[in-house]
Residue, then its C-alpha position, 0 to 999 in steps of 0.5 A: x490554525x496555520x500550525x494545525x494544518x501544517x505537515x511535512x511531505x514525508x508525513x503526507x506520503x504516510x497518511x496517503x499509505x495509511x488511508x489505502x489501509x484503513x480509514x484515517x481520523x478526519x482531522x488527518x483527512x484534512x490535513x492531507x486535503x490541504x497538503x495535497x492541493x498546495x504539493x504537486x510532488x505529492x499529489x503525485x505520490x497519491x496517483x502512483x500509490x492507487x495506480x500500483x494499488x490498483x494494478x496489483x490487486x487486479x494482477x493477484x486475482x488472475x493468477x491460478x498458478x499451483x504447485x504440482x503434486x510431485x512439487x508438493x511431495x519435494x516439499x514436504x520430503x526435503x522438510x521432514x529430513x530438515x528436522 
């Protein structure tokens, strides 16, 4: 049983990426629970990782900017004499 629940901190700090992700499969959940009670380094992690998480999805929706259309037409120049 020890041996099931035993995984390391470079594993845990995978499972805290991939949960942000997509669902993780239950005994994973339990693992991680079980990691992060014990480990306040990574229990640490986790807290940074929503935070950044958090933050950038907030930032990303209030940015309007756009590329003028004398940029776009720059762009779409400098492309065709690449070719």
């Amino acid at each position: 049983m020890k041996k099931l629940f035993n995984i390391t901190c470079k594993h845990t700090t995978y499972l805290i990426s991939k949960k942000e992700d997509r669902k993780i499969r239950l005994i994973d959940r339990l693992k991680l629970q079980m990691h992060l009670g014990i480990c306040s380094a990574c229990k640490l992690f986790e807290n940074q990782s929503w935070f950044i998480k958090l933050n950038a999805k907030q930032s990303h929706e209030h940015i309007t900017a756009s590329l003028s259309s004398e940029a776009k037409e720059k762009i779409e120049i400098a492309l065709k004499n690449a070719q």
